[in-house]
C-alpha positions as CSV (number, residue, x, y, z in Angstrom):
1,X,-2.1,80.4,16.9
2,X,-0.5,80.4,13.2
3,X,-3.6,79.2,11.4
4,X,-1.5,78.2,8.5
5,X,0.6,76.1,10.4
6,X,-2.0,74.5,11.9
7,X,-3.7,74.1,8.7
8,X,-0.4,72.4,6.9
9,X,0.1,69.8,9.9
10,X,-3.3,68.7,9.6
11,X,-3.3,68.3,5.6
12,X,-0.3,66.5,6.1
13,X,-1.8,64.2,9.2
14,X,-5.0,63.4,6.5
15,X,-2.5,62.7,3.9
16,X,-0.4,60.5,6.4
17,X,-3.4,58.3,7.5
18,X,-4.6,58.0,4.1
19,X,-0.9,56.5,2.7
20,X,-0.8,54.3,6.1
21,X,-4.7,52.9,5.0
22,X,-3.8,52.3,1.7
23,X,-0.3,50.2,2.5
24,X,-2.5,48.3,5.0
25,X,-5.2,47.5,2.9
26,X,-2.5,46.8,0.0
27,X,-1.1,44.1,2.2
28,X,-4.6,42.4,3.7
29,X,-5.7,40.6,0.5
30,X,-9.5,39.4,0.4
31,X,-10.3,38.6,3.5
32,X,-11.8,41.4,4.1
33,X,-14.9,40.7,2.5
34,X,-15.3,38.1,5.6
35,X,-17.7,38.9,8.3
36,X,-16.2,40.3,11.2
37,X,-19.1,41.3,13.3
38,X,-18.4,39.0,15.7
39,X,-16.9,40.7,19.0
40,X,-15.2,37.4,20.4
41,X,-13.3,36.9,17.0
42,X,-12.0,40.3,16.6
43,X,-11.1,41.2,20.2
44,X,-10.1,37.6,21.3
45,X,-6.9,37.1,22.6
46,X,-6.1,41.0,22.5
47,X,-6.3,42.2,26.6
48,X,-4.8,39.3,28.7
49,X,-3.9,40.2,32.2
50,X,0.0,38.6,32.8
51,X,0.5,39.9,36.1
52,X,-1.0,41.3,39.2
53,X,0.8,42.8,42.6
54,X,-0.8,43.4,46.2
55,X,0.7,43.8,49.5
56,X,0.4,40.2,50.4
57,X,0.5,38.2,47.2
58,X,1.8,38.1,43.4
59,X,-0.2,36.8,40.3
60,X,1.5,35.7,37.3
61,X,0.0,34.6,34.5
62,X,1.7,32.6,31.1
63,X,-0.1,31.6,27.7
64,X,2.2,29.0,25.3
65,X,0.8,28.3,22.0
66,X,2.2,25.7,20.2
67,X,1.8,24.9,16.1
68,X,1.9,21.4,16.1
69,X,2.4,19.1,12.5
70,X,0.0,16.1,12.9
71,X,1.2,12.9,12.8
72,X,-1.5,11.1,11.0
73,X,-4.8,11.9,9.2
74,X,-8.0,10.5,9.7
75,X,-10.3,10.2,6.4
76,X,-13.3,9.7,6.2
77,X,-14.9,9.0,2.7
78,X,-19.1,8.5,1.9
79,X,-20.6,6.2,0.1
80,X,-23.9,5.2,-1.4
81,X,-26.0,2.6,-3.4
82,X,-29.6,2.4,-4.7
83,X,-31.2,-0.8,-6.0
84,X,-34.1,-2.6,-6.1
85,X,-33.7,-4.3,-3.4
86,X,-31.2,-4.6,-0.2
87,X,-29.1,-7.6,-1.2
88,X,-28.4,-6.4,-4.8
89,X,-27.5,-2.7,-3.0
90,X,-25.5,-4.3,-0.5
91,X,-23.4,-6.1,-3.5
92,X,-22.8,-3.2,-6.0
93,X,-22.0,-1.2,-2.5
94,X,-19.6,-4.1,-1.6
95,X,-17.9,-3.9,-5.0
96,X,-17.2,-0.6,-5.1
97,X,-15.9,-0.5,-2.0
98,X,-13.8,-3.5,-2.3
99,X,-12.3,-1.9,-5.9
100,X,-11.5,1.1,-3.6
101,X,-9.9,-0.2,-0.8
102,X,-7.9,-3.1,-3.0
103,X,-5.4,0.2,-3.8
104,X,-4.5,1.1,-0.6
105,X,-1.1,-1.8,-1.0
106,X,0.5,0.5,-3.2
107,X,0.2,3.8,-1.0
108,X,1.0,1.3,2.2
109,X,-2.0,1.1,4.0
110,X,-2.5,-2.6,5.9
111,X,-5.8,-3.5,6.8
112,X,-5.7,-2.3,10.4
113,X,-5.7,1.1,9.1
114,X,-8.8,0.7,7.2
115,X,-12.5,0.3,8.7
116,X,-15.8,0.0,6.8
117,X,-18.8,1.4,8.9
118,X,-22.2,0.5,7.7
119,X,-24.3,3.8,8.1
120,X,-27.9,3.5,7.1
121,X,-30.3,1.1,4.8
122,X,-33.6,3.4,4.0
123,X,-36.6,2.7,1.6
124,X,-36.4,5.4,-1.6
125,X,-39.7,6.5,-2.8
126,X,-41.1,8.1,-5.7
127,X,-44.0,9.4,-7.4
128,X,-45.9,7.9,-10.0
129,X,-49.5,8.9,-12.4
130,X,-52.0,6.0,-11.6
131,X,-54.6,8.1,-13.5
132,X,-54.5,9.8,-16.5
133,X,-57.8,11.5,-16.6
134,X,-57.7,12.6,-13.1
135,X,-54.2,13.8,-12.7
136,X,-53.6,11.8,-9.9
137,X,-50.4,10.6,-8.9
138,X,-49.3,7.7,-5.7
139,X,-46.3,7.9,-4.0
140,X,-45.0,4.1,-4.9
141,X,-41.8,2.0,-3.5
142,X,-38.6,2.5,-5.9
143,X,-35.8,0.9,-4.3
144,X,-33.3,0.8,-1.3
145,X,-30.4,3.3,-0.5
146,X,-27.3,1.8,1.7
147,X,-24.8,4.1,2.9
148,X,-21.6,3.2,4.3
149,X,-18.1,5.2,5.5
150,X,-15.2,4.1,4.4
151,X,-12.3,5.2,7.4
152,X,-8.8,5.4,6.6
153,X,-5.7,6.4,8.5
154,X,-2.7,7.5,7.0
155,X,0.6,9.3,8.4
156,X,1.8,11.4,5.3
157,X,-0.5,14.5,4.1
158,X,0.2,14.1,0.5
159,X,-1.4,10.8,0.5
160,X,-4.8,12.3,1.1
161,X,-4.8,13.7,-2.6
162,X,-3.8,10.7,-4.2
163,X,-6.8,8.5,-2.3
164,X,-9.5,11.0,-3.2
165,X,-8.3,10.3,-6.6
166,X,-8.6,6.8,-6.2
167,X,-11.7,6.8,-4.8
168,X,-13.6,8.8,-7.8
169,X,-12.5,6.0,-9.7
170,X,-15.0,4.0,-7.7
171,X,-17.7,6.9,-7.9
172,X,-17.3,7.7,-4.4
173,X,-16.9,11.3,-4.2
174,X,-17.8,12.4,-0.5
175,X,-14.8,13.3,1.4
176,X,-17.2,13.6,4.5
177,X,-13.9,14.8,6.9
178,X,-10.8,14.9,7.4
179,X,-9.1,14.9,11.1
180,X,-6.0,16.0,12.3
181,X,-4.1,13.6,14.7
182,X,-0.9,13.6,17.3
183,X,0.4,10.5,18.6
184,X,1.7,11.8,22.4
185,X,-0.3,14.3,23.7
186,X,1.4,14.2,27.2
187,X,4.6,14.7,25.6
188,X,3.1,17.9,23.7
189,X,1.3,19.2,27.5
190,X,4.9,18.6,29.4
191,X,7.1,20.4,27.2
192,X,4.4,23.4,27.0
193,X,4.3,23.2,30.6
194,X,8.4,23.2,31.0
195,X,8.5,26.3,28.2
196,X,5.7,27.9,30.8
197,X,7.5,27.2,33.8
198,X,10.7,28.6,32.0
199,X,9.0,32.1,31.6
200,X,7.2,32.0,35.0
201,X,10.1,31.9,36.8
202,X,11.7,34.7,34.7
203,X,9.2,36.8,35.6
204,X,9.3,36.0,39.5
205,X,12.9,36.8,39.3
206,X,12.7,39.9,37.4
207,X,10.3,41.0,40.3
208,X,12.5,40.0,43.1
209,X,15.3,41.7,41.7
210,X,13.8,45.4,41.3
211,X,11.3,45.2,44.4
212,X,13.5,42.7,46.8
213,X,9.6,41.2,48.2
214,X,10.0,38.2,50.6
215,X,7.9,35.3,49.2
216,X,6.9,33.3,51.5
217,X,5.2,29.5,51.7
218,X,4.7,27.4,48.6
219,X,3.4,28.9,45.8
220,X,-0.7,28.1,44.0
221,X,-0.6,26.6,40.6
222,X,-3.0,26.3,38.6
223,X,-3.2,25.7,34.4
224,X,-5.6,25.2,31.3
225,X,-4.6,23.3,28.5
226,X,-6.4,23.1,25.2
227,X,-6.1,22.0,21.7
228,X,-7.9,23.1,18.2
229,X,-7.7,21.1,15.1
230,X,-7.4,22.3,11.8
231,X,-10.5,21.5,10.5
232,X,-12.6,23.4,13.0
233,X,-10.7,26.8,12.2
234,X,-11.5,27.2,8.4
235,X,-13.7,30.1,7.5
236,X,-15.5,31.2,4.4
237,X,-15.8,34.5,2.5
238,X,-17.5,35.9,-1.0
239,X,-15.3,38.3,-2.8
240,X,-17.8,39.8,-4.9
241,X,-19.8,43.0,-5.4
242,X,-23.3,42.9,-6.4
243,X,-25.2,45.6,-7.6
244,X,-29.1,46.3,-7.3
245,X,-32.3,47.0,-9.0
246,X,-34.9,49.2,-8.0
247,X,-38.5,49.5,-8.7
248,X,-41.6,51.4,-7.4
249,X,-44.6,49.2,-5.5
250,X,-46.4,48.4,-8.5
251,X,-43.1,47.2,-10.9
252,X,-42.5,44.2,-11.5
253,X,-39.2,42.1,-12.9
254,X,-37.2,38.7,-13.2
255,X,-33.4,38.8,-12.0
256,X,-31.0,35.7,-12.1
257,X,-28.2,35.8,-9.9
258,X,-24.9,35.1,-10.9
259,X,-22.8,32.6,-9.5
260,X,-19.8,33.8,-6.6
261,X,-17.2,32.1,-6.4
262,X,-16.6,31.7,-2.0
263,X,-12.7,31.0,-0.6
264,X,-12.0,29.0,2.5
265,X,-9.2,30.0,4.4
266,X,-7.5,28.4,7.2
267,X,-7.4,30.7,10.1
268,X,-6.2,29.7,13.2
269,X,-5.6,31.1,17.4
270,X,-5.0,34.9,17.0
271,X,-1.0,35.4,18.2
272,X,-2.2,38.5,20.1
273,X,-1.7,38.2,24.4
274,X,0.6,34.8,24.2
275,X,4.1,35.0,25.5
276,X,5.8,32.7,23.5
277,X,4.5,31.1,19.9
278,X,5.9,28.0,19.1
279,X,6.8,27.0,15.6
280,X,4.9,30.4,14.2
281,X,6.4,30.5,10.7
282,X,4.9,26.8,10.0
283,X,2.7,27.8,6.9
284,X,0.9,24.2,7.2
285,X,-2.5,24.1,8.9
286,X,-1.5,22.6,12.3
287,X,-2.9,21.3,15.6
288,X,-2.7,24.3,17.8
289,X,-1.9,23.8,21.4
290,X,-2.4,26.1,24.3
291,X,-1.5,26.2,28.0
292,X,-2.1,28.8,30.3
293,X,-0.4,28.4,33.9
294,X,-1.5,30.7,37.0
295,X,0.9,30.8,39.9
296,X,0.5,33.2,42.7
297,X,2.9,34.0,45.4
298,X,2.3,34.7,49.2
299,X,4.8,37.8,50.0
300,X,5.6,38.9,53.6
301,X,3.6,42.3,54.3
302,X,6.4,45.1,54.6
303,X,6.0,47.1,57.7
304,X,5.7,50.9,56.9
């Protein structure tokens, strides 16, 4: 064996993985501070059997994700009022509200787009020194707190902004969710299923054509269909390094934290194992839509 050959071509194999780490890790941003210990997450969607042959019968298997725009957003926004007692909570809670929803003319929204839902009324509590000498303190009725949720449907995205603004101008500041909404699912499920069909049969043929098997009786179908929204696929990460003190048994010492600033990051179904992706390059968080379809073939045993 040349030795220094050998040694040259595996300097050069280091120095080759090293460049190809660096250009990947160049390109993958700050997400990799997320936790990735999770074996679903990382090898989901990675090892999906398509298709599967026997004497007497023919699997094949499709997946069709679709990246869907939704067609109107649900909002949901929190809002609370103390007093001293229900009926003047129930007023200031009233007229905020009321302030609130008197802008939604301007942006378009009618009435039957807008829903009130009263949420709680709860006694508040606090404590208070009934004597001095002793110290003692009684836990004494302060008030009432009402919540209620304002809901509000709207079919254009950038309207969302604008009504979170409005609504701070009625010191409501709880955005408690936002959902993600098509209006025909059935029309979404049967052009997945047409695009799935479209690629099963391709597949069939493809096989007829280079092993000439006689399929024989009807064929089994069978499909899942599923949807994820938007809202359920955001994850969170710190990008921050922290460093540590040490100390023996006996040491002892005060440390204040700083403050890390944490990213949310929309990501959605891993591409990996589909056959076809539909509207891929769509950078707005979508509805994603999936449909697997099974069919299997009966073929005619060939005598040997």
């Amino acid at each position: 064996m040349n030795f220094k050959k050998y040694i040259s071509g595996f300097t050069f194999l280091l120095i080759t993985n090293f460049f190809c780490s660096t250009l990947q890790a160049q390109h993958s941003g700050n997400i990799v501070y997320r936790n990735t210990d999770n074996y679903y997450e990382i090898f989901s969607n990675k090892s999906v059997r398509k298709f599967a042959i026997t004497d007497s019968d023919m699997q094949v298997s499709v997946s069709v994700l679709l990246n869907q725009r939704a067609d109107k957003f649900m909002i949901t926004f929190g809002v609370s009022q103390e007093a001293k007692t229900p009926k003047m909570a129930l007023a200031a809670i009233n007229e905020r509200i009321t302030k609130f929803t008197s802008q939604f003319k301007q942006y378009g929204i009618s009435k039957e787009n807008v829903f009130v839902d009263f949420i709680s009324q709860t006694k508040l509590y606090d404590f208070q020194k009934t004597d001095k000498a002793t110290n003692t303190y009684e836990q004494l009725e302060k008030g009432f707190l009402i919540k209620k949720n304002v809901i509000v449907s709207v079919n254009k995205n950038e309207l969302i902004e604008q009504l979170i603004a409005e609504a701070s101008e009625s010191e409501i500041y709880d955005i408690v969710k936002v959902e993600y909404q098509n209006n025909d699912m059935e029309a979404i499920y049967a052009n997945l299923l047409k695009e799935a069909n479209n690629i099963i049969a391709k597949k069939q043929s493809d096989y007829v054509q280079r092993y000439n098997p006689r399929i024989i009786g009807r064929p089994v179908v069978s499909d899942k269909f599923y949807y994820s929204f938007p809202n359920d696929q955001y994850k969170q990460y710190e990008a921050a390094e922290s460093s540590s003190l040490e100390g023996d048994y006996n040491s002892y010492y005060m440390k204040k934290i700083a403050r890390k600033n944490k990213t949310a990051y929309y990501d959605g179904i891993n591409y990996a194992g589909f056959d076809k992706v539909i509207n891929n390059a769509d950078p707005e968080p979508c509805i994603q839509y999936v449909l697997t379809l099974s069919v299997g073939y009966a073929l005619e045993k060939q005598v040997r």
